[in-house]
C-alpha positions as CSV (number, residue, x, y, z in Angstrom):
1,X,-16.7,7.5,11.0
2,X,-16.0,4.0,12.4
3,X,-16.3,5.1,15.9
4,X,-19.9,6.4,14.9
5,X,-20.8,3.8,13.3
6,X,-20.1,1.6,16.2
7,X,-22.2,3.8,18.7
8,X,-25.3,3.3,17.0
9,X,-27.8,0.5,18.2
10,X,-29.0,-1.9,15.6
11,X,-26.1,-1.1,13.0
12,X,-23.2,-3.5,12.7
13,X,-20.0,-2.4,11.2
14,X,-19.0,-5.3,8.8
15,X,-15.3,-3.6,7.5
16,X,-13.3,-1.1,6.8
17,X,-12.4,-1.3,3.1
18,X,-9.6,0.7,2.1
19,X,-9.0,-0.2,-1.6
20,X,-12.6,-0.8,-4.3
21,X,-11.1,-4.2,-5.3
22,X,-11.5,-5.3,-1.5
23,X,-15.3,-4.8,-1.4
24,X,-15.8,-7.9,-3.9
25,X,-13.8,-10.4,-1.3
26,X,-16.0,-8.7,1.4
27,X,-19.1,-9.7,-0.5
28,X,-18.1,-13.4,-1.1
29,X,-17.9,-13.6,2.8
30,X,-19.9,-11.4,4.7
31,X,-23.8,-9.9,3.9
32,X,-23.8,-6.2,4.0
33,X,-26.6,-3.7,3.3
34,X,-25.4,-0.4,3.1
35,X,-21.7,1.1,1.5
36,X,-20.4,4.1,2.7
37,X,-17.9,6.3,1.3
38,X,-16.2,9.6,0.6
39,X,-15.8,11.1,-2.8
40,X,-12.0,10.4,-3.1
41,X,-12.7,6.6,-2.4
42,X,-16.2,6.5,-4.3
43,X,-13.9,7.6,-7.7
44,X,-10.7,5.2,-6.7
45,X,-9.9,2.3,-9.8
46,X,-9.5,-1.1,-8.7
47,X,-6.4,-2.0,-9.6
48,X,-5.5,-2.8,-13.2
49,X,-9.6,-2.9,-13.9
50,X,-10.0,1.0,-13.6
51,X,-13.5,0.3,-12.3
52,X,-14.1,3.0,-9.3
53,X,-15.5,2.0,-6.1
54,X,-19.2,3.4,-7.0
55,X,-19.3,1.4,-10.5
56,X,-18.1,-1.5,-8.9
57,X,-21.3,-0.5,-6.0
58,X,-23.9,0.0,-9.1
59,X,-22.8,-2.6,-11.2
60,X,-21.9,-5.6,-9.3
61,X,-23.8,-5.0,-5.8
62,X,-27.1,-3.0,-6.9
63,X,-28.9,-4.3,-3.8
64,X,-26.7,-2.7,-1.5
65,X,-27.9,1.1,-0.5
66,X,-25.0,3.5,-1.2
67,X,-24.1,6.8,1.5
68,X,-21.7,9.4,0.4
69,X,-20.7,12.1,2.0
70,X,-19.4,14.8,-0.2
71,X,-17.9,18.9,0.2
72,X,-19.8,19.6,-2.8
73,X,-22.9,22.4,-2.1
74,X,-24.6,22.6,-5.4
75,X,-28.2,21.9,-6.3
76,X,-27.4,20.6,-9.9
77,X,-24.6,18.2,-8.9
78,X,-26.6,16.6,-5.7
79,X,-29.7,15.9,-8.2
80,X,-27.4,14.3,-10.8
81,X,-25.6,11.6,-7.8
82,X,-29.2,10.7,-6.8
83,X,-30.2,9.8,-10.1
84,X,-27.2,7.8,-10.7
85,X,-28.0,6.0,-7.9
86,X,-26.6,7.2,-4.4
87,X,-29.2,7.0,-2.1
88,X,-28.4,9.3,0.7
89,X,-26.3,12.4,0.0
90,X,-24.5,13.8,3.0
91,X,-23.0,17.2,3.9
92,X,-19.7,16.7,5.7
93,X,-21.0,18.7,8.4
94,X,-23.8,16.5,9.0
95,X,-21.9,13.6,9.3
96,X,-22.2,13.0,13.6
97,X,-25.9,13.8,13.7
98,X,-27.8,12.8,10.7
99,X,-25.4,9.5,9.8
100,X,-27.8,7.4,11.2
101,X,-30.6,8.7,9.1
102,X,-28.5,8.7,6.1
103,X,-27.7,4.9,6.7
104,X,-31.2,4.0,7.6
105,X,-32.5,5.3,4.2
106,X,-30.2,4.0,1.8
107,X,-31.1,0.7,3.4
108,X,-34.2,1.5,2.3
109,X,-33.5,2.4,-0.7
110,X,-34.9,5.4,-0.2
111,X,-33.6,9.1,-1.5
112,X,-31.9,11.6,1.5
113,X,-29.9,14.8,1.2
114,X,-29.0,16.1,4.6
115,X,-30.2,19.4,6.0
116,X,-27.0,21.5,5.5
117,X,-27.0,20.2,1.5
118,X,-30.7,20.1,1.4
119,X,-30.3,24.3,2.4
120,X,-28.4,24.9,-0.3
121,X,-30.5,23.2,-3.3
122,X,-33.0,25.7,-2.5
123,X,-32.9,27.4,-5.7
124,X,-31.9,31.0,-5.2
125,X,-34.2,32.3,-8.2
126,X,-37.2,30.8,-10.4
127,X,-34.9,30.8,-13.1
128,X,-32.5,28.4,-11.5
129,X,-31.9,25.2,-13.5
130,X,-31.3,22.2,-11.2
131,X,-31.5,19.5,-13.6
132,X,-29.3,16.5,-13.5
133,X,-26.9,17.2,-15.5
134,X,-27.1,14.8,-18.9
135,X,-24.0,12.0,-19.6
136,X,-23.1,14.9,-22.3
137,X,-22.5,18.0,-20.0
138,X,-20.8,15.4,-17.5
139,X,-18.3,14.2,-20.3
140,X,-17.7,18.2,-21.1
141,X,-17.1,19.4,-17.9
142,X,-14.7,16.4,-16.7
143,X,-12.5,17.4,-20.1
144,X,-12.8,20.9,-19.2
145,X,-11.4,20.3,-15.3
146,X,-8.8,17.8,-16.8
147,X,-7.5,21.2,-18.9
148,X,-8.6,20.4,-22.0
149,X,-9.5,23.0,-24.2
150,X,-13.0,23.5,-26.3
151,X,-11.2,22.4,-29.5
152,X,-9.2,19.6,-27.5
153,X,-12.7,18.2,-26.5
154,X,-14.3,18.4,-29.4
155,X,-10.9,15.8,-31.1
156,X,-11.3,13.7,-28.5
157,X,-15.0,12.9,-28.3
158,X,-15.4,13.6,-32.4
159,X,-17.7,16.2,-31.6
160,X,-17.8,19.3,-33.4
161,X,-17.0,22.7,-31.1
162,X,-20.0,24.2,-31.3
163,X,-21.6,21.2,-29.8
164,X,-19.2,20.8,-27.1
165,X,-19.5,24.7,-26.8
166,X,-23.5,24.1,-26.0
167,X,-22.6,21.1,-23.6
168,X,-20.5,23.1,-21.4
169,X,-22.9,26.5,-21.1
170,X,-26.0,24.7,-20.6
171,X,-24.0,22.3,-17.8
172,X,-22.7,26.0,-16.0
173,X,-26.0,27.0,-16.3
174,X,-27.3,24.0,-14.4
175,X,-24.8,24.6,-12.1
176,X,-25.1,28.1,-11.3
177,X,-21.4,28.8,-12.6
178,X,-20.4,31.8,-14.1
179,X,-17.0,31.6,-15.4
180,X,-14.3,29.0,-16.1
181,X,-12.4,30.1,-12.8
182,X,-15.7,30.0,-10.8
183,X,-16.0,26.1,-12.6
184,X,-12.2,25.5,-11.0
185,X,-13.2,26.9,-7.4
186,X,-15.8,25.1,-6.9
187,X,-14.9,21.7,-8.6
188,X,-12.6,19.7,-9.4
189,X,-11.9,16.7,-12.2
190,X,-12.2,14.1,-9.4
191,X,-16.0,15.5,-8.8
192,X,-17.1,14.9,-12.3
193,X,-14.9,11.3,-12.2
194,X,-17.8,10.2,-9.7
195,X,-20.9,10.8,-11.7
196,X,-18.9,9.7,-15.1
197,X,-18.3,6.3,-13.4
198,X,-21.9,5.8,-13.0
199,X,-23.2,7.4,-16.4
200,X,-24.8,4.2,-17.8
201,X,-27.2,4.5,-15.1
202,X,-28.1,8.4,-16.2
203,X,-31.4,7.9,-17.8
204,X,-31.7,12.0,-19.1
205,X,-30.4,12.9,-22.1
206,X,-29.3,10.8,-25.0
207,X,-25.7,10.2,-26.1
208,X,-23.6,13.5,-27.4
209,X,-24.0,14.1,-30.9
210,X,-23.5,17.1,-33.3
């Protein structure tokens, strides 16, 4: 990625941060535009804050465009990071040709799912739901990937079962997902860390109840 970067004609590579807590020092001494970042860094703590790198991006630099590159091919979950607030959404097999792109729009503050994503959030039938999913279904299905049971999630977030039961269908629905088993395959709990860390900035949905 640096090496790309570095190629490109009127793009400056500012740093390589390896831990979120160092992109706050970087800001008091250098002026950067864009961040980008992989899914395992975007859901990293700082330190003893436990603030991940993309809440500490949203919350404390919401000038600066955001680029993050991801594994995850699903219609539902790409719609619900661009409304959070990542501005350009790429497939890791678009990274060496459409980079440049990518960077150039979340400068711009400007929405950008590469074309390998962008092929996949075709919805395969009318009937596809690919509505971000709301800061309730997110909640769910990070509890459901951590192992927690129905009954476990409904203690923990004071919610009755039938509610949290209705949370997790319509979020599997959104996400084409069939089964638990097909929810572990295709995700995991550090996928559903990333969007919690930004869900103040979800504007669908109001806060779980029931």
């Amino acid at each position: 990625m640096k090496t790309l970067i570095q190629r490109y004609e009127g793009m400056d590579l500012v740093a390589v941060v390896r831990r979120s807590d160092e992109l706050s020092n970087l800001a008091s001494a250098h002026d950067f535009h864009v961040v980008i970042t992989d899914q395992e860094a975007a859901c990293e703590a700082a330190g003893k804050s436990f603030r991940p790198l993309l809440k500490i991006i949203l919350e404390d630099h919401p000038a600066v465009g955001v680029v993050l590159h991801s594994c995850v091919r699903n219609p539902a979950y790409v719609s619900t990071l661009a409304q959070l607030g990542v501005h350009a959404i790429l497939d890791k097999e678009d990274i060496i040709e459409f980079l440049p792109v990518a960077i150039l729009a979340a400068h711009a503050k400007a929405t950008y799912v590469s074309p390998k994503l962008a092929g996949f959030n075709v919805a395969p039938s009318s009937t596809a739901d690919v509505r971000p999913l709301s800061r309730c279904e997110i909640n769910v299905l990070k509890s459901v990937l951590a192992g927690l049971s129905v009954k476990e999630i409904s203690l923990t977030l004071y919610r009755s079962k039938q509610t949290v039961s209705t949370h997790k269908k319509n979020a599997m629905r959104k996400l084409q997902i069939n089964s638990d088993a097909e929810l572990f395959r295709a995700f995991s709990e550090q996928d559903f860390a990333i969007v919690e860390s930004g869900l103040r900035y979800v504007t669908g949905g109001p806060q779980c109840r029931g």
